[in-house]
N, C-alpha and C positions, 0 to 999 in steps of 0.2 A: 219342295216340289210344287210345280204351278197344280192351284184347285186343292191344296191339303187344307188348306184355313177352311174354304166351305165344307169340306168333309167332316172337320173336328166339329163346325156348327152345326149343321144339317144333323148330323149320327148325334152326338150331346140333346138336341132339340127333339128330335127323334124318339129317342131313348126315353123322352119323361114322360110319352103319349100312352098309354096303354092300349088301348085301341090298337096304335101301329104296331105296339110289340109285338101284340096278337096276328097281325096280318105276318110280320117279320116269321114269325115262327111255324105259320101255314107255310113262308115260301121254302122255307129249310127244310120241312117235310116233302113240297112239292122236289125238292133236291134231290135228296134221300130216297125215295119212290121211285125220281127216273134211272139212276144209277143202278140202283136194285135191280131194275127192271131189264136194263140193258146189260148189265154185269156181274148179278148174285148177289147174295149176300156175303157173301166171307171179305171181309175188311183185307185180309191178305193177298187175294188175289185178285180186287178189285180197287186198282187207283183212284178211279171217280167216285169210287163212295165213300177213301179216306179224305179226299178235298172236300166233299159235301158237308160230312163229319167236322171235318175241321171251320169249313164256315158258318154250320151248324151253333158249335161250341162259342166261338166269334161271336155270335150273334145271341150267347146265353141261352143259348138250349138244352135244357139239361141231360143229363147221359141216360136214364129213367125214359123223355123224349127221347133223344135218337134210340134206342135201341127199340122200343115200342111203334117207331116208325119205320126201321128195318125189319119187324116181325110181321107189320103191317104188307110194308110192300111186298114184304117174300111173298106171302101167303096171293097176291095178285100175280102171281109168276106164269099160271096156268090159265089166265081169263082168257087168253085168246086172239086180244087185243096186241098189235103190235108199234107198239110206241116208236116215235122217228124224234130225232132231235133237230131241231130248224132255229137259223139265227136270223132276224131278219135288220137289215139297218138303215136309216134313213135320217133326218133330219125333224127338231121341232120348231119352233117358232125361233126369230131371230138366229137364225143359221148354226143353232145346240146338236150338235152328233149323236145319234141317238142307237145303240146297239141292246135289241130284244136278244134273250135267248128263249127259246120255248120248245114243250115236250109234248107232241100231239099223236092222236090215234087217227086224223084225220085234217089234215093240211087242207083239205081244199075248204072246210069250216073255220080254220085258225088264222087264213091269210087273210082274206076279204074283212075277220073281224077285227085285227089290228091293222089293217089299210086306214078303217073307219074309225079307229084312235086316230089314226095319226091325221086325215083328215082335220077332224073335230077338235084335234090339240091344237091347229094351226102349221103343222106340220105337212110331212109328204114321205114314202116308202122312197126309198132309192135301190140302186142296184148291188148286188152284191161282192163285198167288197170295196164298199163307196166309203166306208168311216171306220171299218172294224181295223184297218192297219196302222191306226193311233191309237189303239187301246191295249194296252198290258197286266198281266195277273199281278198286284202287288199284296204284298201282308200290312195293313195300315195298325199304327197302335197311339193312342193319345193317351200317355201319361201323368196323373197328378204332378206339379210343385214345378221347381224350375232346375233340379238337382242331375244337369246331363251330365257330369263326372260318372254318375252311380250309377244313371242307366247304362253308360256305356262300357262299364265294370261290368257290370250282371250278363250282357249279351254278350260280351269276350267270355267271360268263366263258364257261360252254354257254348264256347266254341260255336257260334252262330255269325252271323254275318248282316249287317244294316247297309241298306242305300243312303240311307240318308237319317241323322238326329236331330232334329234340330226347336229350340224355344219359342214357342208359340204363346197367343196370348192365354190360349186356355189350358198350357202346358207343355209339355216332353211328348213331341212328335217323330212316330220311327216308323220308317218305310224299308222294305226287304223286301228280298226273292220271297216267291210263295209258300216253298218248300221248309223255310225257317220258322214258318207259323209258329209254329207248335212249342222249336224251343226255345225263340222267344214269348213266348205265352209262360213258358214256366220257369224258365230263368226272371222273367220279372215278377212272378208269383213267390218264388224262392228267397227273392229280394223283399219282399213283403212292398214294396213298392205299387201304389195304386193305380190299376189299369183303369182310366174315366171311358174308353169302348176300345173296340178294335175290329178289325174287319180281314175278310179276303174279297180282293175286289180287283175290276181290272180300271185302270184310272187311265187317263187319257194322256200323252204326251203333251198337250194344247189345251187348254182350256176359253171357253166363251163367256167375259163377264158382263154379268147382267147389274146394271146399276141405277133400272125402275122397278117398282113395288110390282105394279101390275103384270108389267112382263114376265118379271120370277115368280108370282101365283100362278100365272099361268101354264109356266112349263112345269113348273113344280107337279100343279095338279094334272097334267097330262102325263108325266113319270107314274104318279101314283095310279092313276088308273090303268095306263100298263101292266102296273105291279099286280092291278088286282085280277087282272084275267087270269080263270081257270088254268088256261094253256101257259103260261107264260112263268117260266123259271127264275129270271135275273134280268133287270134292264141297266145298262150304263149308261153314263152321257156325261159329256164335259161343261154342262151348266156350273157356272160357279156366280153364286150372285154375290156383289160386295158386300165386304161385314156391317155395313150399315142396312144396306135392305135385308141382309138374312135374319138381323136382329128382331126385324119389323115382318116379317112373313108369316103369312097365317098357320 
């Protein structure tokens, strides 16, 4: 799938920063809280806080966290506040698709302040429905060693189902519907087989490669500061910079 190499790099590179873990794991929470919010807490009767949960777990968060983040948000149930879900989509520099989701008690603070992201990234807001119809929920998993016989043993014996397996340089890469997260997560846990990350994420049909240093610090650092607003739940985008600049990125 176009853009899985930059994924395996990016989330592997990602992963060894502690700092980001730490923001990573406020955005899980930030998840957890809106689904709560808009849906309850009971896991059974509330879809969007099992996908939360599940990109939560993805992202190594422990059961300890989510469950103290779901006692958290319940307990906000009665503020008063009424939280709205807003996506907004637009473009960043060198023509990168850029789809925010965000959970606000007040839109008319939240738009104008990711306008000024996307300004300042070198970017522009677009209208809605301009990028989000190339983008899809997928389950991503990058596997230790080069042994796709066995992972694709382990995923058949969970009755599960893969888009796509395939050998990368930095391993056993496996893309699926959303909904198999889970039993591929523990079909290949079963397997004692080493999961190097995995994700739920929506990935883009298309991807835009970037193959200057400066250009991909640039977008780079405009994702992240997306990431880091208060309001803002998930950002996607089909940046994919070649494995040569991603090796080299700050």
């Amino acid at each position: 799938m176009a853009g899985h190499s930059h994924w395996a790099n990016i989330k592997h590179k990602k992963g060894a920063n502690d700092a980001k873990k730490a923001a990573v794991i406020t955005q899980m929470g930030k998840l957890i809280k809106v689904a709560v919010q808009l849906g309850g807490p009971d896991v059974d009767t509330n879809p969007r806080l099992r996908l939360s949960i599940s990109k939560a777990r993805a992202q190594n968060m422990t059961r300890d966290a989510i469950e103290r983040a779901i006692k958290k948000a319940a307990g906000m149930l009665d503020n008063g506040k009424q939280i709205e879900e807003l996506v907004y989509e637009g473009y960043a520099s060198n023509g990168v698709a850029v789809v925010v989701e965000a959970a606000t008690d007040n839109r008319n603070r939240t738009a104008p302040e990711l306008r000024k992201l996307f300004e300042r990234g070198g970017g522009a807001l677009g209208a809605p429905g301009c990028v989000s119809w190339q983008f899809h929920m997928k389950a991503l998993f990058l596997v230790a060693g080069s042994d796709e016989d066995g992972v694709m043993e382990a995923i058949l014996e969970a009755d599960a189902d893969a888009e796509d397996i395939s050998i990368t340089d930095n391993g056993i890469s496996i893309t699926a519907a959303p909904e198999y997260y889970d039993s591929i997560a523990d079909a290949l846990k079963s397997a004692q087989l080493e999961v190097l990350s995995s994700d739920l994420t929506k990935v883009a049909d298309n991807t835009v490669e970037i193959d200057n240093l400066d250009a991909a610090n640039k977008i780079q650092s405009f994702i992240e500061n997306l990431e880091s607003h208060d309001d803002v739940s998930s950002v996607y985008s089909n940046f994919t910079p070649t494995d040569a600049i991603a090796q080299e990125m700050e």
